[in-house]
C-alpha positions in Angstrom: -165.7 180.1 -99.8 -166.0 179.6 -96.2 -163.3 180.7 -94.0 -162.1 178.1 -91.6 -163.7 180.1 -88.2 -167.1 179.9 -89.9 -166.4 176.3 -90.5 -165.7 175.9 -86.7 -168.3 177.9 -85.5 -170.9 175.9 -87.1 -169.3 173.1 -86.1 -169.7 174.0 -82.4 -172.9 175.4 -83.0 -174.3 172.2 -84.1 -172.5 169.8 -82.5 -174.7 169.7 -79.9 -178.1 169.5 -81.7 -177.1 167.1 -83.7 -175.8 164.6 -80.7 -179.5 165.2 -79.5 -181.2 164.6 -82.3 -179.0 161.2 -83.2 -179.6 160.2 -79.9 -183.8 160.5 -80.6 -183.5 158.9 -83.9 -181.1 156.1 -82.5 -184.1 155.1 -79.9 -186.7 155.3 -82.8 -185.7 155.5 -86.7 -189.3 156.8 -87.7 -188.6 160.0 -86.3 -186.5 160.7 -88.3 -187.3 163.6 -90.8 -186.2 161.5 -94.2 -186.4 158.1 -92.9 -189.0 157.2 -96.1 -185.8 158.6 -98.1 -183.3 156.5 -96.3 -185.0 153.3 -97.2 -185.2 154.4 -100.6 -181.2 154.6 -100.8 -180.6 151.7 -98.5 -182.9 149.7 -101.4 -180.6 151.8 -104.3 -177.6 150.5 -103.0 -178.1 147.6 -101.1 -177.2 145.4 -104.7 -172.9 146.1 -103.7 -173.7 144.8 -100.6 -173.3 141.4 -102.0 -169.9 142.0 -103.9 -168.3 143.7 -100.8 -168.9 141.2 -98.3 -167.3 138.3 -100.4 -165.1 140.5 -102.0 -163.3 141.3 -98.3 -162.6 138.3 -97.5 -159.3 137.5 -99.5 -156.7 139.2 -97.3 -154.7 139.9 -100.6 -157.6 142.3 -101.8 -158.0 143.5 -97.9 -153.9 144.4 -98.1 -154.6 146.2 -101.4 -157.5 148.3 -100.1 -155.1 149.2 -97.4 -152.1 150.3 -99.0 -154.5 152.2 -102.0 -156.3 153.8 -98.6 -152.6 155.3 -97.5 -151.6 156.2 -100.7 -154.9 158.4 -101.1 -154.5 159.7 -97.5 -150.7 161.2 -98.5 -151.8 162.3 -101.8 -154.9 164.4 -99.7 -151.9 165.6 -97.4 -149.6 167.1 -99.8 -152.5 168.7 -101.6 -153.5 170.4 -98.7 -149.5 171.5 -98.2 -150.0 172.9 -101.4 -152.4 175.4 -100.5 -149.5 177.4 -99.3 -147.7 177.3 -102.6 -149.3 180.0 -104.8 -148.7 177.9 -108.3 -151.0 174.7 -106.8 -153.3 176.8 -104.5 -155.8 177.5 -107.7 -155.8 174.3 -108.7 -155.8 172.9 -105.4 -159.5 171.7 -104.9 -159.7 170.8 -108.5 -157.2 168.1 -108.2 -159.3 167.0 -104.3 -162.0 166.4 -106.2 -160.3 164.4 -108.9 -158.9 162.9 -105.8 -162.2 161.7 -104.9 -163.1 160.7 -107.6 -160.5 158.4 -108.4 -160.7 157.0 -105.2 -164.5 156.4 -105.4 -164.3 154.5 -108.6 -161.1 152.2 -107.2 -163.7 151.8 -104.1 -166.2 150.2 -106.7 -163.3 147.9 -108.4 -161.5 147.2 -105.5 -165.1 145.3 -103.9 -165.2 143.3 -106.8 -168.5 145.4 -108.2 -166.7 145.2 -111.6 -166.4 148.1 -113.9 -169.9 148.1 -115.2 -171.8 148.1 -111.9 -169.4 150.4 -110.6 -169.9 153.4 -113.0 -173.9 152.4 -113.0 -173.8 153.5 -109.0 -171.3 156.2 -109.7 -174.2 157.3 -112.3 -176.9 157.1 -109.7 -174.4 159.0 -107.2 -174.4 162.1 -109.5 -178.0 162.1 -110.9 -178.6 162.6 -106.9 -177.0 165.9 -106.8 -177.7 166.8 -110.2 -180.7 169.2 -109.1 -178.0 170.5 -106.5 -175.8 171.6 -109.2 -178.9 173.5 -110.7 -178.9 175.2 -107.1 -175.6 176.1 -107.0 -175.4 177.9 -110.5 -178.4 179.8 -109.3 -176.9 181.0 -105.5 -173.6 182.2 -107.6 -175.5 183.5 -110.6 -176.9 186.1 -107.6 -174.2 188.0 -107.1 -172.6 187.6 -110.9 -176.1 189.7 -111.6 -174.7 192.3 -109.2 -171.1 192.6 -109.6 -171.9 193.0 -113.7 -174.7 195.3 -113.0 -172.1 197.5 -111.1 -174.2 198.2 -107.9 -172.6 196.1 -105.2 -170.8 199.3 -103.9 -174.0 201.1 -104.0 -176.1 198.9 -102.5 -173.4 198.7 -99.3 -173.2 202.3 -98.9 -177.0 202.7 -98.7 -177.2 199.9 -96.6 -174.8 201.6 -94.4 -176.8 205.0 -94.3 -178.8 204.3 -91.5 -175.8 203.7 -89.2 -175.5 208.0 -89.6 -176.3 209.0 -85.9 -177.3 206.0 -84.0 -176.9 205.0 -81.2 -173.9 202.5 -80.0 -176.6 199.6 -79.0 -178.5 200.3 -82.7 -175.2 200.7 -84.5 -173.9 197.1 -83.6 -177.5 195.6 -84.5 -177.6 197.3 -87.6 -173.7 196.0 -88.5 -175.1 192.7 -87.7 -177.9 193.0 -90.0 -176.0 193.9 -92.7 -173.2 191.5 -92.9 -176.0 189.1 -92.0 -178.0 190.1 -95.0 -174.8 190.5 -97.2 -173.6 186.6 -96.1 -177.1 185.5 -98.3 -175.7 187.8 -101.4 -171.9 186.8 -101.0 -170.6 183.6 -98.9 -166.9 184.2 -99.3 -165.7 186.0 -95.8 -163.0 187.2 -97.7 -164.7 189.1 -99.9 -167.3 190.2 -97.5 -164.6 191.6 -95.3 -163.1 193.0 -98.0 -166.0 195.4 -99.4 -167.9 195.9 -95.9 -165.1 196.3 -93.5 -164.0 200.2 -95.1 -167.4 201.0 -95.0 -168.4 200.0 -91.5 -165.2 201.0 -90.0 -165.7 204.9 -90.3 -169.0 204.5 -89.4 -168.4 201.9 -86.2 -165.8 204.4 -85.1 -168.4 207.7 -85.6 -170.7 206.3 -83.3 -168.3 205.3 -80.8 -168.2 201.8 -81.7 -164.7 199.9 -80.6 -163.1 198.3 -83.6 -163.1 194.7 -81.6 -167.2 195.3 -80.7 -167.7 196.3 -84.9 -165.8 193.0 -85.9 -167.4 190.5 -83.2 -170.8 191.9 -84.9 -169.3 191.0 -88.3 -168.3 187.5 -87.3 -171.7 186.6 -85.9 -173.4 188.2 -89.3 -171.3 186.3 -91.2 -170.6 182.5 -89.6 -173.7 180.9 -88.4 -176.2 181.8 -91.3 -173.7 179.8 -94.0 -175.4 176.7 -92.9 -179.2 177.7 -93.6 -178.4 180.0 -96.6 -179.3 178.2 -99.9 -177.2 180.4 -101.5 -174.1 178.7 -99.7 -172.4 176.2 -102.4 -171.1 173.8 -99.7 -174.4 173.4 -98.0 -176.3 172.9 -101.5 -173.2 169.7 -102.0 -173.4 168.3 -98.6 -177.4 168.1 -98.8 -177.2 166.8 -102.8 -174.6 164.4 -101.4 -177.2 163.0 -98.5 -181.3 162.4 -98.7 -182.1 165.6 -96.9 -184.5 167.9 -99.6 -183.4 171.9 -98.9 -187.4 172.6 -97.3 -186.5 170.0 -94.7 -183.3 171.2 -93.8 -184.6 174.8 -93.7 -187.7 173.2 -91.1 -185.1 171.2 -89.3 -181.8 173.9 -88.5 -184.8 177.3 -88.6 -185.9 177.3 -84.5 -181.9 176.6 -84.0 -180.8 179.4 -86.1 -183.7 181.5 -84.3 -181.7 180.9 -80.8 -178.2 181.3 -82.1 -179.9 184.8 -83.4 -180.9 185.8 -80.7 -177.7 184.8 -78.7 -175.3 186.2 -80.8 -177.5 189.8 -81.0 -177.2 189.3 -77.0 -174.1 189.0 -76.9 -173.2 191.6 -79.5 -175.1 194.3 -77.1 -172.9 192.8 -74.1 -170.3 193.7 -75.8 -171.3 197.6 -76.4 -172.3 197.5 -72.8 -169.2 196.4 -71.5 -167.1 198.5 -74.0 -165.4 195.5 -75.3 -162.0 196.5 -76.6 
């Protein structure tokens, strides 16, 4: 999973780019990189249009919407309570995404689209991320092939190797480099922090490495590259959930990611030349 400073980071990191870019597409649609895909979907779904705009106009089914729009909200707040309880924090994004799909059907019903044409968009809906699906077996199957082959620890320690006798500057580039590298192989930070941290530790601290300088490295190597990884299950969703193809993504985010690169292995040799502790 992504941990929830990765989730902010790339929030930050793109919040700006995208403003930009909306802006440019909001002065001319055709510049955008799947506008032939948007009309597509616009065509799809434009046949509920009809059912939602008569639909909304009886305040009884308006008052419904409402008070089935609250009880969702509540429900979606005590399941993220629940996180905290140990029993319900398994099961915890099982029951979101029953959740959603609930509501998405009631969203159908509710605009009058009746239960046929509901289920015949919810149908469309997952044929979309179908392929996606296909994706996401694939980035976990990655590390399943490793784990079961019994070589994750070996291939960390020999990734580690070349950190024996380098300098402070080439240490904290190689620590980057191999959490970076790691993050395509295993998304979770958790899980990265816990196999890499013991090994880079000993090593960070051998080359006279501060602790806080070792673990700024690690953050950088692991947050940004979560959103151009196709290995990352939450990206594969989010782009099966929209019209954007992986390729143009990748074309899209790739000269960003190239700059945040190169700022964060700037600042990560700030850091060693400051002695950041």
């Amino acid at each position: 999973m992504v941990s929830a400073d990765n989730f902010c980071s790339n929030i930050y990191d793109f919040g700006f780019f995208l403003v930009r870019y909306a802006k440019k597409i909001d002065k001319d649609a055709k510049k955008s990189l799947v506008y032939e895909e948007d009309l597509v979907e616009r065509r799809r779904y434009s046949s509920a249009d009809g059912f939602i705009n008569d639909n909304f106009k009886d305040k009884k089914t308006v008052n419904a919407v409402r008070c089935f729009l609250l009880m969702i909200l509540l429900m979606l707040f005590v399941i993220v309570l629940g996180i905290f309880i140990p029993e319900v924090s398994d099961i915890a994004l099982i029951l979101m995404a029953l959740l959603y799909l609930i509501a998405g059907i009631c969203t159908g019903l509710f605009a009058g689209m009746g239960v046929l044409n509901t289920f015949k968009v919810f149908a469309k809906g997952m044929a979309g991320i179908s392929a996606s699906a296909v994706l996401i077996l694939m980035g976990i199957s990655v590390k399943h092939i490793i784990v079961s082959g019994n070589i994750m620890d070996t291939l960390l320690y020999y990734a580690a190797q070349p950190l024996s006798g380098a300098s402070p500057y080439s240490a904290v580039i190689i620590i980057y480099m191999i959490v970076l590298c790691s993050n395509f192989f295993i998304g979770s930070a958790s899980a990265k922090a816990f196999l890499l941290i013991p090994l880079l530790v000993p090593f960070a601290q051998m080359v006279g490495l501060s602790n806080q300088v070792m673990i700024t490295a690690w953050a950088f190597g692991d947050g940004f590259s979560n959103a151009l990884y196709p290995t990352n299950p939450v990206l594969l969703i989010c782009l099966g959930l929209s019209t954007v193809s992986y390729p143009k993504w990748f074309r899209w985010t790739f000269l960003l990611q190239l700059i945040v690169f190169m700022l964060t292995i700037g600042f990560s040799l700030f850091a060693v030349f400051i002695n950041y502790v």
